[in-house]
C-alpha positions in Angstrom: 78.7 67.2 200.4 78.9 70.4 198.1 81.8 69.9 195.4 84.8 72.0 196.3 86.1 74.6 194.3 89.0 72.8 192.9 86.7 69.9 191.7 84.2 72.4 189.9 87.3 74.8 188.2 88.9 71.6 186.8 85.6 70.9 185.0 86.5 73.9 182.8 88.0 73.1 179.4 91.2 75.7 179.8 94.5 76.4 181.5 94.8 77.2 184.6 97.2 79.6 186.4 97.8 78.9 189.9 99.9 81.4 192.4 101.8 80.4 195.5 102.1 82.9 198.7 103.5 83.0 201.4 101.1 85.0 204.2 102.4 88.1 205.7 105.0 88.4 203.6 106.8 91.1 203.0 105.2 93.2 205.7 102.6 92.0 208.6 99.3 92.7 206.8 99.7 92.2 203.7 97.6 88.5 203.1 94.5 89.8 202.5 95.5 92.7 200.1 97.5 90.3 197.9 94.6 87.9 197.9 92.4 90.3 196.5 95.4 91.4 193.8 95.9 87.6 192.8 92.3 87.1 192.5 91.5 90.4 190.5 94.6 89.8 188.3 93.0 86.4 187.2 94.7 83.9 189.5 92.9 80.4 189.0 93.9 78.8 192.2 95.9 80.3 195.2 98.1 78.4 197.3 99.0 79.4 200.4 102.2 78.5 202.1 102.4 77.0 206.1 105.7 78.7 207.4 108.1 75.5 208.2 111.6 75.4 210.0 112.7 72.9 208.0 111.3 73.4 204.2 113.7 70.5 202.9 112.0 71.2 199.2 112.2 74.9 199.0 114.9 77.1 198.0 116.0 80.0 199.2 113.5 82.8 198.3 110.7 80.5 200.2 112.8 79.7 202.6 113.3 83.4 203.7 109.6 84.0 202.9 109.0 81.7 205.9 111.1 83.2 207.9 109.8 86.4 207.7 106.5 84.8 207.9 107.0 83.1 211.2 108.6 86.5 212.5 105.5 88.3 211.1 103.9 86.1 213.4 102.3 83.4 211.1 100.7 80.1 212.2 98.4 77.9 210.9 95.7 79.0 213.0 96.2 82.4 212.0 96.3 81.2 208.4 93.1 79.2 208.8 91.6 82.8 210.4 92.8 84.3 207.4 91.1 82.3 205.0 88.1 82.7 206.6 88.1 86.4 206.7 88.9 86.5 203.0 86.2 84.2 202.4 83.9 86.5 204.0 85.3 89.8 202.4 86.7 91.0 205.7 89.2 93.1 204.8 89.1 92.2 201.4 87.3 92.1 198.1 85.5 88.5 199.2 87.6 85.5 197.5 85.9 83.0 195.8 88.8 81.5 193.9 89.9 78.0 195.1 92.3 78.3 198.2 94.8 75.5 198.6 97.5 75.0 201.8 100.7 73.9 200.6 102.9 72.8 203.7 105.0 69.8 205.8 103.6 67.1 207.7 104.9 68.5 211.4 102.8 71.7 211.4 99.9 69.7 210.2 100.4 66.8 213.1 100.9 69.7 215.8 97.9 71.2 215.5 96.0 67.7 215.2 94.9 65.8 212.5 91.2 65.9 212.3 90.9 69.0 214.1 92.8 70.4 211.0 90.8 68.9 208.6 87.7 70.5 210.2 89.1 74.0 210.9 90.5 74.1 207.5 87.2 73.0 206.2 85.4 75.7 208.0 87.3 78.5 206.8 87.2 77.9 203.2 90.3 76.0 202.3 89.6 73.6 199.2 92.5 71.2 199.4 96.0 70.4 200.2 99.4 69.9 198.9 102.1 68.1 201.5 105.4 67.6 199.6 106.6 65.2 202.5 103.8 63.2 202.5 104.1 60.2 200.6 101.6 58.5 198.6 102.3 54.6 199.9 101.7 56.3 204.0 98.6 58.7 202.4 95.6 56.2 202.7 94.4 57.4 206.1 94.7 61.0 205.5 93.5 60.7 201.8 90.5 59.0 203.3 89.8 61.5 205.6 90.4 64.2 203.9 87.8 63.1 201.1 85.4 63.2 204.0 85.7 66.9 204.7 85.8 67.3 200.7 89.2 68.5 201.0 91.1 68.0 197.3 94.4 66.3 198.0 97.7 66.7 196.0 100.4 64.5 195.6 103.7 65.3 193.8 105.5 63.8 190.7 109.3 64.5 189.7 111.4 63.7 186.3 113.0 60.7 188.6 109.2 59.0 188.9 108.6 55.5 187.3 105.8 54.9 185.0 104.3 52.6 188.0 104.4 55.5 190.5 103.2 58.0 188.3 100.1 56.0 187.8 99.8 55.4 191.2 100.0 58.9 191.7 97.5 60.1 189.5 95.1 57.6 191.0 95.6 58.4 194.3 95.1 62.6 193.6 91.9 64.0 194.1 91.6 66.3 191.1 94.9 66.9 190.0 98.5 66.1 190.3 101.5 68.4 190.7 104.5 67.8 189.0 107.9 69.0 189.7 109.7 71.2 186.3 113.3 70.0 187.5 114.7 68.0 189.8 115.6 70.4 192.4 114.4 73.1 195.2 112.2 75.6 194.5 113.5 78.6 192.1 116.6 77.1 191.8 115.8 74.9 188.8 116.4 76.0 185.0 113.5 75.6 183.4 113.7 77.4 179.8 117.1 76.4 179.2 118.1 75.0 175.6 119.6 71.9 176.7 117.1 70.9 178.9 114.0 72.0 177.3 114.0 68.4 175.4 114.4 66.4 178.3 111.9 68.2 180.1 109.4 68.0 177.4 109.7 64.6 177.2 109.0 64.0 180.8 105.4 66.1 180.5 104.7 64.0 177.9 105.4 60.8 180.0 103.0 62.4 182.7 100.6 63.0 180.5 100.7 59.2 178.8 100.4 58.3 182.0 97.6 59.9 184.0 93.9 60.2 183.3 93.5 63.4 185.7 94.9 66.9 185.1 98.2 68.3 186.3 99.9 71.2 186.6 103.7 72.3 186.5 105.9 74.1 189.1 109.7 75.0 190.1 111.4 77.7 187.3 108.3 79.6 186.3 108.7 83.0 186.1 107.3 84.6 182.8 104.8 84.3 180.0 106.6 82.2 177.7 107.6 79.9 180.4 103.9 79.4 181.4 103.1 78.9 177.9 105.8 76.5 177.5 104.4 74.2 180.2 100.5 74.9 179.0 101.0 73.1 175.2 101.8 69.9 177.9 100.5 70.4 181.2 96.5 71.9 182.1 98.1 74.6 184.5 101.2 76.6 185.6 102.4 77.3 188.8 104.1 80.7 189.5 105.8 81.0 193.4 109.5 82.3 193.6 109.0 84.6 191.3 106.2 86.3 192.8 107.8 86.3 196.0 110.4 87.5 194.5 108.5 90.5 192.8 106.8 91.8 195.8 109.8 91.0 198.4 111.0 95.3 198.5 107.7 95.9 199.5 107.0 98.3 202.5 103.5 98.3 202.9 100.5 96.1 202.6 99.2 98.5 199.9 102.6 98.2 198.1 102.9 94.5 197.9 99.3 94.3 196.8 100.1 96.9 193.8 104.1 94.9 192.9 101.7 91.3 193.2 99.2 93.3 190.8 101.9 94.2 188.1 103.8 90.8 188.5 100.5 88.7 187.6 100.0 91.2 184.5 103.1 90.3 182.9 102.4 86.7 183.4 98.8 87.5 181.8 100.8 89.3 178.9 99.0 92.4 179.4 102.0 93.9 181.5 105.9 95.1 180.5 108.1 92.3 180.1 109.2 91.0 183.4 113.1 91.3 184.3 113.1 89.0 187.3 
């Protein structure tokens, strides 16, 4: 089976910046445009949320993201559709960039387990992330999922034991995902004085600890946040903030041009971010 995107970036000798959005949001139409913005604005990897009811690890931004998501009309078929019409530069630049879904269990079991697996396949997604899904119950799906060459992700925290963390990095398919803080999404601190230590040397228990890549999420919002976590980690993840830069947004074209100017500030080629 041809090696997935995910599993041929990674081979690359660099950082990686990876962007999380929610589909349809602000404004129904608006996927595709901000695809093509993320991807022309150097994006390594885009995840793409799966509106939930009950996102028990989000905070509030994603939270209402979903919301507006599921009101926009969002499902995970239509998110599959979507995939596959950016794939095929349907209504986009064509995107070529590794595509990840990051979403709960329920959603996933509704629509049916290996019938997922093949319709994500189809469309062009490269792998998943499934913060409720935990590693000692994965085995099954891992299995399957390696089947479909799907890249599966599973999640570290600062509370992790050196055991777990191991047994983490082993189970992952390319790379593991580890949680800044101890909290919901964008409601963690990650920057501030008295915690920068503590965090540090957390990153540097991962990294002891694993033989694969991972990558950082929860309280990045600028430049010298992502560089922070790239002189540990191999990537940064950027979500809240990016919903949060695009969120006044009217029109597809609009939220396109705000996710545009957000990702050059985290390139450093833009002003100074305020968010």
């Amino acid at each position: 089976m041809t090696q997935n995107r995910v599993s041929t970036l990674l081979k690359e000798q660099r950082k990686f910046l990876i962007a999380y959005y929610m589909p349809e949001f602000p404004v129904p139409g608006s996927t595709l445009p901000v695809l093509e913005a993320l991807q022309k604005s150097g994006i390594d990897i885009i995840e793409l949320g799966i509106p939930y009811s009950d996102p028990i690890g989000d905070g509030p931004v994603i939270q209402e993201a979903a919301q507006i998501a599921i009101k926009n009309g969002v499902h995970t078929a239509g998110i599959l559709k979507m995939v596959g019409k950016a794939r095929a530069g349907e209504g986009c630049e064509k995107i070529t960039v590794p595509v990840m879904l990051m979403g709960y269990c329920s959603p996933l079991i509704a629509y049916g387990g290996d019938c997922f697996l093949t319709d994500a396949l189809g469309a062009g997604v490269d792998g998943l992330l499934i913060p409720d899904l935990p590693p000692e119950e994965a085995e099954d799906f891992l299995e399957r999922a390696k089947g479909f060459g799907l890249s599966v992700v599973f999640f570290i925290s600062p509370l992790t034991p050196v055991d777990r963390i191991r047994r983490i990095d082993a189970l992952s398919t390319d790379f593991s995902y580890c949680f800044a803080v101890n909290a919901t999404t964008g409601t963690g601190k990650l920057g501030e004085t008295d915690r920068e230590a503590d965090i540090e040397a957390y990153l540097h228990r991962v990294r002891e600890n694993t033989r694969k890549k991972f990558v950082v999420g929860f309280g990045i919002k600028d430049r010298k946040r992502i560089e922070k976590v790239w002189s540990v980690a191999d990537g940064a993840v950027v979500g809240t903030a990016l919903l949060q830069a695009i969120r006044d947004a009217s029109t597809p074209q609009e939220a396109a041009a705000m996710a545009a100017e957000f990702c050059e500030t985290l390139q450093g080629t833009g002003k100074q971010s305020t968010l």
